[in-house]
C-alpha positions, 0 to 999 in steps of 0.5 A: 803182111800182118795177121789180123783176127776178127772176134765176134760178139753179141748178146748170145756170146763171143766167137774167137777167131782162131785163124785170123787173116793176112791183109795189106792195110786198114781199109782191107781190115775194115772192109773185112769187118764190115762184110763179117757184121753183114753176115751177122747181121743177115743171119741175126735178120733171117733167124729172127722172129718177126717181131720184137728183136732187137740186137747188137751186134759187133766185130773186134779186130786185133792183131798181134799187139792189141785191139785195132778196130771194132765194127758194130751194128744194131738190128731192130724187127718190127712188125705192122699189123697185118693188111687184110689179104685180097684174093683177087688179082 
């Protein structure tokens, strides 16, 4: 079964997959990278401000010959002004 390495890159950095996985086809490649950006993204929405972030973020994919597939994804946070806060219920 072939090894796949799953790379990551955003504007902070590259983070190279060392490791890799062993996986049967391109759709299990690609449902891999898509819970690998997920999880980026999440962690990127969770660590954030509350306004004004912007991110890209991306999964490179390659095996043992070269690149296979990248996944990418942007986040955007933007904050409403505050509603005024009612106390009663």
């Amino acid at each position: 079964m072939p090894r796949y390495y799953f790379d990551l890159h955003d504007e902070l950095g590259t983070a190279i997959d060392e490791e890799g996985l062993e996986l049967s086809s391109m759709r299990a490649v690609q449902g891999e990278a898509a819970k690998s950006v997920g999880d980026m993204a999440r962690d990127a929405i969770i660590s954030a401000p509350a306004t004004g972030v912007r991110r890209r973020m991306a999964i490179e994919v390659r095996d043992a010959s070269g690149p296979v597939m990248q996944v990418t994804c942007s986040v955007a946070i933007e904050t409403f002004d505050a509603r005024p806060q009612s106390h009663h219920h």
